[in-house]
KOLGU-815948 format. One record per residue (C-alpha): x, y, z; residue in three letters. Coordinates in steps of 0.2 Angstrom, whole numbers, padded with zeros to 4 digits, always signed. Layout:
// KOLGU-815948
XYZala/...
// end
This chain:
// KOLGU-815948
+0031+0098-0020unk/+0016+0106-0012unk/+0004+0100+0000unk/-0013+0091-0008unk/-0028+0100-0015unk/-0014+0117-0017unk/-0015+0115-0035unk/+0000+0106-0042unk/-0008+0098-0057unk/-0016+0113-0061unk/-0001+0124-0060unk/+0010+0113-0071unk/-0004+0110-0084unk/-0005+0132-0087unk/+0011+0135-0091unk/+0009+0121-0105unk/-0007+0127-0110unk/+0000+0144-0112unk/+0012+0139-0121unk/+0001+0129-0134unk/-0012+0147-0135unk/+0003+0158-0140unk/+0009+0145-0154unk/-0011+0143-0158unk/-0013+0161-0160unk/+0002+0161-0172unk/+0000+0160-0193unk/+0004+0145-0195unk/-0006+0137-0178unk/-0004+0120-0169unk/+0005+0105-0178unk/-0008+0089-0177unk/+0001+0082-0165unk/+0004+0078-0147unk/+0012+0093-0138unk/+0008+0089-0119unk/+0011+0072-0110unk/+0002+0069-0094unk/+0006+0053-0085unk/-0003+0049-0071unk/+0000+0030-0061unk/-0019+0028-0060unk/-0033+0026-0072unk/-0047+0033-0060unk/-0035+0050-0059unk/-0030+0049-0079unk/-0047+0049-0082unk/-0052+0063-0067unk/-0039+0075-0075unk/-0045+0073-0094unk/-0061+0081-0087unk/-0056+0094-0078unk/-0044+0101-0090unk/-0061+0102-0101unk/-0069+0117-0091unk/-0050+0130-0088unk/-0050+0125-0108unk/-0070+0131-0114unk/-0064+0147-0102unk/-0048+0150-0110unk/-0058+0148-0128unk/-0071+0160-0123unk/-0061+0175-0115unk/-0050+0173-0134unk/-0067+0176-0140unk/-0071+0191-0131unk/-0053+0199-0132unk/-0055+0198-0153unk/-0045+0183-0157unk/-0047+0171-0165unk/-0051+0152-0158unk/-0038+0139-0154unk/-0045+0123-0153unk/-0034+0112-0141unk/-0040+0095-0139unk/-0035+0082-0126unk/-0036+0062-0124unk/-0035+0051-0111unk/-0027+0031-0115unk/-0027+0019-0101unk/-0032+0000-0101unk/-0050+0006-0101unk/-0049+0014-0118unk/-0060+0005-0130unk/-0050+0001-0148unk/-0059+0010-0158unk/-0055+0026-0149unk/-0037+0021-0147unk/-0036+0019-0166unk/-0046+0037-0168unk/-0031+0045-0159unk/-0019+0038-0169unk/-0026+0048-0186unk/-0031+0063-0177unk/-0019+0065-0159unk/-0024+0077-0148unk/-0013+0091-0143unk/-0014+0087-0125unk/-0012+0068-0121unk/-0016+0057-0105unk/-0010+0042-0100unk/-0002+0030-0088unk/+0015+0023-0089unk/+0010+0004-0096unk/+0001+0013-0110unk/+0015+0026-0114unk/+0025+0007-0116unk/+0014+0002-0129unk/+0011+0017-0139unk/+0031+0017-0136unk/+0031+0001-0145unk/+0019+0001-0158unk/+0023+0012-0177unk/+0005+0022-0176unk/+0011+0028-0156unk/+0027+0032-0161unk/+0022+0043-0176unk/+0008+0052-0161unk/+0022+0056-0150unk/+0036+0062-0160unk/+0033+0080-0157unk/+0033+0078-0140unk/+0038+0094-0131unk/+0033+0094-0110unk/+0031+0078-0099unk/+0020+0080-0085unk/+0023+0065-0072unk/+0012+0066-0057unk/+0010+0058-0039unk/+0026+0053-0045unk/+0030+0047-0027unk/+0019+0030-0031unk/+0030+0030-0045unk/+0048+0030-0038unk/+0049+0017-0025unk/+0045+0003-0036unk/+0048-0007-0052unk/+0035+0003-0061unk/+0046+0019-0060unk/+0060+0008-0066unk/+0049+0004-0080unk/+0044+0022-0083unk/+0061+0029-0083unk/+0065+0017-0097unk/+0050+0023-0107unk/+0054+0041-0103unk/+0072+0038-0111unk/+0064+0029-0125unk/+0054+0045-0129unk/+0069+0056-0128unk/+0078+0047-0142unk/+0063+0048-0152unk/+0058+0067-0149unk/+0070+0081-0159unk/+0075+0093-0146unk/+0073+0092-0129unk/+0057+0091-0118unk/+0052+0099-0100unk/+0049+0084-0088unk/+0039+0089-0072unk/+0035+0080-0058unk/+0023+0082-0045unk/+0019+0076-0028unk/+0013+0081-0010unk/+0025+0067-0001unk/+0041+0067-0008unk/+0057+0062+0002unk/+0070+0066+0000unk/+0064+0080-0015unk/+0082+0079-0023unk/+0082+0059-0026unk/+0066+0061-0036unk/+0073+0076-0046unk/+0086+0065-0051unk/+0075+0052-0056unk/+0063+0062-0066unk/+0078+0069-0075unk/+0087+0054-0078unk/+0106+0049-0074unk/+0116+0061-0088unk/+0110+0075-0084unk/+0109+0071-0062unk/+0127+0068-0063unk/+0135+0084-0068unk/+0139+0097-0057unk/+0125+0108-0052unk/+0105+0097-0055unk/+0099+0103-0070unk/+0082+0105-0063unk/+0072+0117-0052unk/+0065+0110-0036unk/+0050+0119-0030unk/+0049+0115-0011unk/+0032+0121-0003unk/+0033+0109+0007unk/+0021+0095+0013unk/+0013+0102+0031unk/-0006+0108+0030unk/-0018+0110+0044unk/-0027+0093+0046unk/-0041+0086+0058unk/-0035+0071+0063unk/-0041+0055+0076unk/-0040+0039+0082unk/-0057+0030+0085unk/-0054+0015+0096unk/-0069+0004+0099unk/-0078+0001+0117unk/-0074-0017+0121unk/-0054-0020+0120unk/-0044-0024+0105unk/-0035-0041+0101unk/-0025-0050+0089unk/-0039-0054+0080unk/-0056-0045+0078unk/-0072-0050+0088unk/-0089-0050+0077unk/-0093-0040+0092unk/-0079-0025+0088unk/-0085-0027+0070unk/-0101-0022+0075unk/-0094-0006+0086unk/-0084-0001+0070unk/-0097-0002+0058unk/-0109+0006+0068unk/-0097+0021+0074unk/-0093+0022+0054unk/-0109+0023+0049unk/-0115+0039+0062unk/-0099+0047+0057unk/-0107+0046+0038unk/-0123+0052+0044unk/-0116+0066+0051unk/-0105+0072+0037unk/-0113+0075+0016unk/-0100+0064+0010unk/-0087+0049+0016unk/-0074+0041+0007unk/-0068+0024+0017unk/-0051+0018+0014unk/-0046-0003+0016unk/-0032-0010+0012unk/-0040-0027+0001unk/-0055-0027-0012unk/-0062-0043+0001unk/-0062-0028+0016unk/-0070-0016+0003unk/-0085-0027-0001unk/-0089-0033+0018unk/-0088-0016+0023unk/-0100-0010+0008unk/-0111-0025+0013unk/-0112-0020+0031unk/-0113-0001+0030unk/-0130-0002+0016unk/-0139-0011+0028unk/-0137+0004+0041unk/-0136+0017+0027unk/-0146+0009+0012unk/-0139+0003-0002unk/-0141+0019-0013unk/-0133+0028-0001unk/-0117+0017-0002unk/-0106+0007-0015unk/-0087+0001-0017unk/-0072+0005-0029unk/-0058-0006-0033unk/-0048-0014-0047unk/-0059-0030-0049unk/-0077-0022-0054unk/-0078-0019-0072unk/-0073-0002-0080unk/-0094+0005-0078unk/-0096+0001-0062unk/-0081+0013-0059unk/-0083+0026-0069unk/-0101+0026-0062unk/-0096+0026-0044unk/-0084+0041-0048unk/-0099+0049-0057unk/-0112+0046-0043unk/-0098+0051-0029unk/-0094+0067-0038unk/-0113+0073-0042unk/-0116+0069-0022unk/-0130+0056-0025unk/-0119+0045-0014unk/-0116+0046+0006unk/-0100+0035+0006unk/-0088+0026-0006unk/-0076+0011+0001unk/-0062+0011-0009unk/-0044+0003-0010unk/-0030+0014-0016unk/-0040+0014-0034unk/-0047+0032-0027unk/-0029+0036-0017unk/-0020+0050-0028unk/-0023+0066-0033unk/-0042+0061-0039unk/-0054+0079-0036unk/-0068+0069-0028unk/-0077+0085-0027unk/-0088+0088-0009unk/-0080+0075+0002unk/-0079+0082+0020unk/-0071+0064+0029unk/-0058+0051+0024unk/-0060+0036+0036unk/-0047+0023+0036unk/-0050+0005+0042unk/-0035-0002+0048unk/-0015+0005+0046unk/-0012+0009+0030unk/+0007+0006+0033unk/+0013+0023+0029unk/+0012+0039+0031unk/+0013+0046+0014unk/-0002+0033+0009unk/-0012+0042+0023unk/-0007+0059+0018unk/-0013+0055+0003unk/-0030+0047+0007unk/-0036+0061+0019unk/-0031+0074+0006unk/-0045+0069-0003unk/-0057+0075+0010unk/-0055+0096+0010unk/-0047+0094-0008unk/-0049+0113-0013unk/-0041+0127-0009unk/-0041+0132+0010unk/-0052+0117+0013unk/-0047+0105+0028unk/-0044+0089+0026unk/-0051+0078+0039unk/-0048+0058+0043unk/-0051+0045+0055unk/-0042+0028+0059unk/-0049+0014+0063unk/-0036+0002+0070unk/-0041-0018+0066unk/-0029-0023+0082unk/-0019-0018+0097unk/-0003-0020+0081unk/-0013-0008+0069unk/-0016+0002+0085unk/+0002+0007+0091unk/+0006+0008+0072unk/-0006+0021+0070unk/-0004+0031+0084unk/+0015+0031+0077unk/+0008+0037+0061unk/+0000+0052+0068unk/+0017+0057+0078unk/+0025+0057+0063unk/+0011+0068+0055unk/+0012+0081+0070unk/+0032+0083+0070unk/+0031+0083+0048unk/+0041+0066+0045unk/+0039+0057+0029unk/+0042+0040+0024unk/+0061+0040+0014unk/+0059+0035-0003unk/+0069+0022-0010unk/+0073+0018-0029unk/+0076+0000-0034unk/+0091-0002-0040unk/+0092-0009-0059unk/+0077-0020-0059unk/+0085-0035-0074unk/+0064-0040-0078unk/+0061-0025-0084unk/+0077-0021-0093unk/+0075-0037-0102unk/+0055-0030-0107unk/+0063-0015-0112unk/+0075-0021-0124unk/+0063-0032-0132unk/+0052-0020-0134unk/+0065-0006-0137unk/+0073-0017-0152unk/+0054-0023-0161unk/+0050-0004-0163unk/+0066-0001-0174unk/+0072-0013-0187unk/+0090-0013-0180unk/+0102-0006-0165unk/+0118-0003-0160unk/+0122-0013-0144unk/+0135+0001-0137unk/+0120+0014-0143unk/+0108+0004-0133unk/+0120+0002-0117unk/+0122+0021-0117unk/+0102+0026-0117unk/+0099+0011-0104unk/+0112+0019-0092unk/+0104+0036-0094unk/+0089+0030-0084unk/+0092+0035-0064unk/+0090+0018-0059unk/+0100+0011-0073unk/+0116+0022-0069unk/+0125+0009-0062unk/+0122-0004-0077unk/+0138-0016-0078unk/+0142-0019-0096unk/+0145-0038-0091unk/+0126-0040-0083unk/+0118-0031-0097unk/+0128-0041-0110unk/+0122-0057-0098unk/+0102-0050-0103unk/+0106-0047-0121unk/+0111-0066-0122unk/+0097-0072-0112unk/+0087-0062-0124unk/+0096-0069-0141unk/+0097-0087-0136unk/+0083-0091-0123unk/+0082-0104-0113unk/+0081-0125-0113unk/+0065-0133-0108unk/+0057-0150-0111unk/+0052-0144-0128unk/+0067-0137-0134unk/+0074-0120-0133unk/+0061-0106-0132unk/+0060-0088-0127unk/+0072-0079-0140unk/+0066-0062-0145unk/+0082-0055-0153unk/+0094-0057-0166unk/+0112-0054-0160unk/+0124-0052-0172unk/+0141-0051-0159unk/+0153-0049-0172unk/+0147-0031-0176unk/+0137-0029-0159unk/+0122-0025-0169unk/+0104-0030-0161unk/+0086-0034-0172unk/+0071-0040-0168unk/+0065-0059-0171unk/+0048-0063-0178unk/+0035-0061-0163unk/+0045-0050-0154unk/+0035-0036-0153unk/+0016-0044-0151unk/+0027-0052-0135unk/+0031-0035-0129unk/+0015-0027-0132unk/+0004-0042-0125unk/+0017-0044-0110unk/+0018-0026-0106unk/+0021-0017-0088unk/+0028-0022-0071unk/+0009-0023-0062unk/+0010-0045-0057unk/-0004-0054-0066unk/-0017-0058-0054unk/-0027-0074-0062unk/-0044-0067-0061unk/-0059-0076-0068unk/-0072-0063-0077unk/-0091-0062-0072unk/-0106-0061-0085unk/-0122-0058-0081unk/-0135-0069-0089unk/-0145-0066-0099unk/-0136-0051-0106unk/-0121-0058-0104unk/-0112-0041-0098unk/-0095-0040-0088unk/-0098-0036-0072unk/-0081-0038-0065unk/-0068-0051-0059unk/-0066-0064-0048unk/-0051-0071-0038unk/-0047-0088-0048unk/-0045-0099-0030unk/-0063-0091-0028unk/-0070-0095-0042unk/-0066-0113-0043unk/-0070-0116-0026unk/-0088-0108-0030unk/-0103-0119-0036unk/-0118-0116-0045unk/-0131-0107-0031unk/-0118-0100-0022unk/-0122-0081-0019unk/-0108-0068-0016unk/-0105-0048-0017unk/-0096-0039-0030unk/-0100-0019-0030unk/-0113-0017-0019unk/-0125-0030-0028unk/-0127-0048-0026unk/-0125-0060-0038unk/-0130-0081-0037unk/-0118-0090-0050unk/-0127-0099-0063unk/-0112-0110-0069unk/-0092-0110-0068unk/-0083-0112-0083unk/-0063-0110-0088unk/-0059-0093-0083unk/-0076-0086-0083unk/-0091-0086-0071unk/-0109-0085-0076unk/-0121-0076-0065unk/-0139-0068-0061unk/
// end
């Protein structure tokens, strides 16, 4: 637990890295196989950390080099829902010794023969911002995965986890080292407090004309045009909002004060280009200002950004911990954010934020307790990846998940027979993934069961977005909201990443664009 930009990431990764030099310099060198697991709960940061472990590695290479030894080649990878196929399927035949990823696709991998062969050498789990993690079912999902990994590895691994808003430090410990090992006596596990304080520039800017319930196009004119000095006078901006429809108005509004090279937006519903182009672009310092959603919030090292600017409450004060660390994200920099409340609620909520910021308070994490949606995702998933189980055998790894410890034998056996016997509809029965043999409490897999939990994967909801192509190319520019897209009619003109598009036609799940 330290404070943004200190470091964390860097610090946990060394250790590993020295580890996989001293067995590299060794006779018999570095097994083909993945060593180091990075889990990060964002692709934007997955991908951020794959490149900068590329520089500390070409320096580590070099000084071997100049001390007389010879070279160790450690290669790393990154696998989230971005990854095209064919390079997932190249990792498989050659893994890389140090591996990134996010939770949904350590599931998969998890699930399927080629990912389970890649991990099974397994020795350190790096598990990081694991704040955004905890306090909802995707950490619940994760802990599953995590104890799926521990029964497949020989030996035992080194989880770590990192975070700069943690509280309190020892419920996460307890999570990242699951229930068995939390319970004995004294926590099998060093907590490394530094604490979460640093010295911050902090402000509220309140518009001229008076805030109400709802906002004025007047006050939207005050905001946009105090937000688009306070780009001017700094080299580069990151705007926070709290929906992708806020982060294109705002982008809209702010290039026709700034220009339209000068700004563009980030968020989950532009295509996977358009991202990794705007984190390019940002990074390089072509751009003066990104308007973001939390796809830039954690631990991302946006390079020279010198202001965060927040537009409306962001409902916590971890969240805006987070977003203005990545202004001043190096070493002895100085983070430096400004809120814009949206109305006279957002206002007293954010001059409550900063009172917590000043006396050192943290939000107070909570873990769901058990969630049974993704134990019963688990279990399919847990039982397709091996021919057969032990139900007693199954029970006892579940429970050793930190929100799993409380487990009753009578609810899980309630899931099991959910899973084996599924569930009437007009049709018939449907929705029975397992075999369930109760005599001898043994558990196997039905036919389908594993395309169902590879293809039904995660605890993120399914949001019903309808894909945009542009004509004539016919490439994917993004997604749309499905009650927008039917709504929408040919000639209609709207924004998606700081370009305009006029729809050519709507058809099912798909909108054709110029």
């Amino acid at each position: 637990h330290a404070p943004t930009g200190s470091g964390k990431t860097l610090a946990a990764f060394l250790c590993a890295i020295d580890d996989l030099v001293r067995r590299g310099l060794c006779p018999e060198g570095l097994p083909d196989a993945v060593q180091v697991l990075y889990i990060s709960p964002l692709r934007a940061l997955s991908n951020d950390v794959e490149r900068n472990l590329k520089v500390p590695l070409r320096g580590i290479v070099e000084t071997l080099k100049q001390m007389g030894y010879d070279e160790v080649d450690i290669r790393t990878a990154v696998r989230t829902g971005d990854t095209p196929g064919h390079v997932r399927t190249k990792m498989t035949k050659t893994p890389p010794h140090i591996f990134v990823t996010t939770p949904e696709s350590l599931y998969i991998l998890l699930t399927s023969e080629g990912g389970r062969r890649m991990l099974r050498d397994v020795r350190t789990v790096i598990v990081d911002e694991i704040h955004a993690l905890v306090t909802n079912k995707r950490g619940a999902h994760l802990a599953l995965s995590l104890e799926r990994l521990g029964t497949l590895v020989e030996g035992d691994i080194t989880r770590i986890g990192l975070s700069a808003t943690q509280n309190p430090i020892e419920e996460v410990a307890r999570f990242l080292v699951g229930s068995e090992a939390a319970q004995s006596s004294a926590l099998p596990c060093r907590i490394v407090d530094v604490g979460h304080r640093r010295a911050m520039d902090l402000a509220i800017e309140v518009p001229q004309s008076p805030l109400d319930t709802v906002m004025s196009l007047e006050v939207w004119k005050e905001i946009y045009d105090r937000l688009a000095s306070l780009v001017e006078a700094h080299k580069t901006t990151l705007v926070f909002v709290n929906t992708r429809r806020l982060a294109e108005r705002a982008t809209r509004f702010l290039s026709e004060r700034l220009g339209e090279d000068a700004v563009t937006s980030h968020h989950g519903s532009l295509s996977r280009k358009h991202r990794l182009e705007a984190e390019q672009r940002l990074k390089s310092g072509d751009l003066r200002a990104v308007v973001a959603t939390a796809s830039l919030e954690l631990g991302i090292d946006i390079g020279d950004v010198d202001l965060v600017c927040q537009l409306g409450s962001p409902h916590s004060v971890a969240t805006f911990l987070q977003r203005v660390g990545r202004s001043g994200h190096w070493h002895g920099g100085l983070p430096k954010g400004r809120l814009f409340p949206l109305s006279r609620d957002d206002l007293a909520e954010c001059a409550a934020l900063l009172r917590c910021l000043q006396r050192g308070e943290l939000d107070r994490i909570s873990v769901p307790e058990g969630p049974l949606d993704i134990l019963a995702q688990q279990i399919v998933a847990i039982c397709a990846a091996r021919q057969e189980w032990s139900e007693d055998s199954l029970f006892e790894m579940v429970r050793r998940a930190w929100p799993y410890r409380e487990l009753r034998r009578e609810t899980f056996e309630q899931v099991l027979r959910m899973l084996a016997e599924g569930f009437a509809t007009s049709r018939g029965r449907r929705g029975a993934y397992l075999h369930h043999d109760e005599v001898n409490r043994r558990l196997r897999p039905r036919r389908g069961a594993r395309l169902c939990a590879i293809t039904n994967g995660g605890a993120i909801p399914d949001s019903f977005d309808y894909e945009v192509r542009l004509e004539p190319e016919g490439l994917r520019v993004g997604t749309l909201n499905e009650d927008f897209a039917i709504e929408s009619m040919a000639g209609d003109i709207f924004q998606l990443g700081n370009t305009s598009y006029e729809i050519l036609r709507v058809e099912p799940g798909l909108v054709r664009v110029a």
